[in-house]
C-alpha positions as CSV (number, residue, x, y, z in Angstrom):
1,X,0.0,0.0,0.0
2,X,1.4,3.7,-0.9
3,X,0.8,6.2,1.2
4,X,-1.4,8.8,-0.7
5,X,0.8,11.5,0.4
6,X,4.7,10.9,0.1
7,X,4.1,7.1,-1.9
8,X,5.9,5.5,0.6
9,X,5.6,1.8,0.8
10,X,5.6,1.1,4.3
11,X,2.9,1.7,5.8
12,X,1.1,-0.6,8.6
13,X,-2.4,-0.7,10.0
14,X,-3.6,0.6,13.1
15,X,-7.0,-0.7,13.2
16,X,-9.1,-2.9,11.0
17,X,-13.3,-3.4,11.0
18,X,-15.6,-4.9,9.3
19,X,-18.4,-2.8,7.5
20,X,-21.9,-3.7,9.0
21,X,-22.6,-5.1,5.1
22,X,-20.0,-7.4,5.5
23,X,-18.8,-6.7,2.2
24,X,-15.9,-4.4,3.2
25,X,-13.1,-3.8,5.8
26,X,-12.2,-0.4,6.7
27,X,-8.6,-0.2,7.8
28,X,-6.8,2.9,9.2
29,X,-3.2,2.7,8.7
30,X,0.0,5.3,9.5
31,X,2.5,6.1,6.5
32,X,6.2,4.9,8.4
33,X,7.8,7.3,6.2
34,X,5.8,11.2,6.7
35,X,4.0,9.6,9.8
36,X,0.7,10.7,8.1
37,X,-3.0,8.8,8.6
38,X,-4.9,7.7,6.2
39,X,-8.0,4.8,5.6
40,X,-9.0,2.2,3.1
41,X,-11.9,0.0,1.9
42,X,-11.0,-3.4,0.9
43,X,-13.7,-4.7,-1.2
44,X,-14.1,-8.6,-1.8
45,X,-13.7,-8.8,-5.6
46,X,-16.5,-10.8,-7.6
47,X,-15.5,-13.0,-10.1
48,X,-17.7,-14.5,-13.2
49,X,-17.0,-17.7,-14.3
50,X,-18.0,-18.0,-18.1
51,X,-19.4,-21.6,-19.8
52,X,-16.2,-21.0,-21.6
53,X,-14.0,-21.4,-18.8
54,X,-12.2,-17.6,-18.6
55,X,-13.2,-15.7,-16.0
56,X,-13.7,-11.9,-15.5
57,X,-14.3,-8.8,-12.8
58,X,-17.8,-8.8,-12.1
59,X,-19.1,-5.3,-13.2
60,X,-22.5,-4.0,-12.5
61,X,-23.1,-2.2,-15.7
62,X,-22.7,-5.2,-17.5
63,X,-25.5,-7.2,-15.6
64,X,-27.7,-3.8,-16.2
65,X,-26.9,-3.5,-20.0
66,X,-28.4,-7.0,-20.7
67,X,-31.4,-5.8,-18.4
68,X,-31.7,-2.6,-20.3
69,X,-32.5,-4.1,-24.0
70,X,-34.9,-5.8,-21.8
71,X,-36.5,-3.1,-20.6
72,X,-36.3,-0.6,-23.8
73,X,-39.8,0.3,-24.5
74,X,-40.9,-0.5,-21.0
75,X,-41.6,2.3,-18.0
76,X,-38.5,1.7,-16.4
77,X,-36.1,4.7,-15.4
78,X,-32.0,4.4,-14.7
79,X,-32.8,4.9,-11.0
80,X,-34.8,1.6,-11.0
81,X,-32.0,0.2,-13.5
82,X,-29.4,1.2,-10.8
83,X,-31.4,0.2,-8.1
84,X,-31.4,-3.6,-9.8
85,X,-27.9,-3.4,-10.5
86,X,-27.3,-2.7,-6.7
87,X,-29.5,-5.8,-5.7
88,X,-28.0,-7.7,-7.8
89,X,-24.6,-7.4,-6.5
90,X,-25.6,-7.6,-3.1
91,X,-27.3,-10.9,-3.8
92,X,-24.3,-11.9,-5.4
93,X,-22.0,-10.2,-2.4
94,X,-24.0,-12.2,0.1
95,X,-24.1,-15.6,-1.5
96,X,-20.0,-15.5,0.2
97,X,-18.2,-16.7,-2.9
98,X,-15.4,-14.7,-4.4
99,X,-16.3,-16.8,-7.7
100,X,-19.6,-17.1,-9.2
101,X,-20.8,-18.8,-12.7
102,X,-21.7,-16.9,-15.2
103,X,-25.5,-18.2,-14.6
104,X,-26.5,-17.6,-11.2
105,X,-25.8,-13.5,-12.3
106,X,-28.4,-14.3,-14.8
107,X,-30.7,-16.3,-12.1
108,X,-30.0,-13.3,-9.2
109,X,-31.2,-10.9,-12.2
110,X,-34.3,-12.6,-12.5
111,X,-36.0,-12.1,-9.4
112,X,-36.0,-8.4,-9.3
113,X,-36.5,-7.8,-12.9
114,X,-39.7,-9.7,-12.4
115,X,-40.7,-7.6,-9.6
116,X,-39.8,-4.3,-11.7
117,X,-41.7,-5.2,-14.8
118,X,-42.9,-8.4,-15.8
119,X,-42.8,-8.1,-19.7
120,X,-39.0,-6.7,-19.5
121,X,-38.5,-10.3,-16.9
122,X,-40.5,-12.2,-20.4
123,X,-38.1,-10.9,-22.7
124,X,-34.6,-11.5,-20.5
125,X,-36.3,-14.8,-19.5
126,X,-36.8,-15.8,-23.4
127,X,-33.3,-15.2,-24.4
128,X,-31.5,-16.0,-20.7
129,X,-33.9,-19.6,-20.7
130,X,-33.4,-20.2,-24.6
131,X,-37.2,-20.2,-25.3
132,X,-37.5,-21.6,-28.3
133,X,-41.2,-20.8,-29.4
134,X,-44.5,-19.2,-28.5
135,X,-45.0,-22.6,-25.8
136,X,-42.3,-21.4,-24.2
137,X,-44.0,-18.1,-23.2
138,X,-46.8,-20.1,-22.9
139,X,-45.5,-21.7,-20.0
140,X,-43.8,-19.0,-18.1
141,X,-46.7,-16.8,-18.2
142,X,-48.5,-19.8,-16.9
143,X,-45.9,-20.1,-14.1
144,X,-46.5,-16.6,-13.3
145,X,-49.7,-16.5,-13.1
146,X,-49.8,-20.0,-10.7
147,X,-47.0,-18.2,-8.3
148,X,-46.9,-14.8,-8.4
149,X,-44.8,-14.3,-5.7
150,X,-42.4,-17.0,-6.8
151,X,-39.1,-15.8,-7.5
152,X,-37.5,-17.8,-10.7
153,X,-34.8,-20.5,-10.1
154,X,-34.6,-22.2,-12.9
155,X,-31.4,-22.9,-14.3
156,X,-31.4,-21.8,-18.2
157,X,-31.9,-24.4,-21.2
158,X,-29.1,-25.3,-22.5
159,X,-28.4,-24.9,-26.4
160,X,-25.1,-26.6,-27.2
C-alpha cells in the first residue's frame, strides 16, 4: 500500500473493521515514512465464471446492459435500472463466494426484474432460458400467473 501522500511503501495498520454489510473492511493505517493517517476499503472482488471457462471482474453495468435491452420500450427509469444493479450485487455479495458462474448472475437478475416489470422479466427470461417458441411463453406466463410471488430459479436451457 502507498501512502497517498509521500508514496511511501511502508505503511502498517492501526486498526481494521468490518463494515456492518460485511462486504468491506475499513482499515486505518499510518505512513512509516511522513508519519501521516490515512483509511482504506477493501472490497471482496466478484469474479464471473464463463461456460467457456475464462473468467472476469464482475461489473454492475454489464449485468444492467443486458437488463436494459430488456427493458427498452418498457416504464423503467435508470434509477430503478441502478437500483437492480445494486441488488444484484448484493445478492451476489452475500451468496459468500469470491467466484460465481456466469449463470447464477443471470438467475439473481431474475428475481428483481420480475418484480420491476414483468414483460422486460418475459423478454430477458426468453433469451436467458433459450425459449425456443411461442410454448415457451406459454409456460412461463402460466408459471407466473400459478406463483406470483415466486421468484425464478430455474437454471437456463441449455443450447449446445
Amino acid at each position: 500500500m502507498h501512502c497517498p501522500y509521500c508514496r511511501a511503501t511502508d505503511t502498517r495498520v492501526l486498526d481494521s473493521r468490518v463494515a456492518d454489510d460485511g462486504g468491506s473492511i475499513r482499515r486505518r493505517r499510518m505512513c512509516s515514512g511522513c508519519e501521516r493517517r490515512f483509511t482504506t476499503v477493501e472490497l471482496m472482488q466478484l469474479t464471473i465464471l464463463k461456460r467457456s471457462g475464462a473468467s472476469e471482474p464482475f461489473t454492475r453495468e454489464k449485468a444492467v446492459a443486458g437488463v436494459r435491452k430488456a427493458c427498452k420500450g418498457r416504464p423503467v427509469t435508470e434509477d430503478q435500472l441502478a437500483r437492480l444493479g445494486q441488488d444484484v450485487e448484493d445478492a451476489l455479495r452475500l451468496a459468500g463466494a469470491a467466484e460465481i458462474a456466469a449463470h447464477e448472475v443471470g438467475l439473481a437478475i431474475l428475481g428483481p426484474l420480475r418484480a420491476l416489470d414483468e414483460v422486460a422479466y418475459l423478454r430477458f427470461a426468453s433469451v436467458y432460458r433459450a425459449f425456443e417458441s411461442a410454448d415457451d411463453f406459454i409456460a412461463e406466463i402460466a408459471e407466473m400467473h400459478a406463483d406470483p410471488a415466486a421468484r425464478p430459479d430455474r437454471e437456463p436451457v441449455s443450447t449446445g
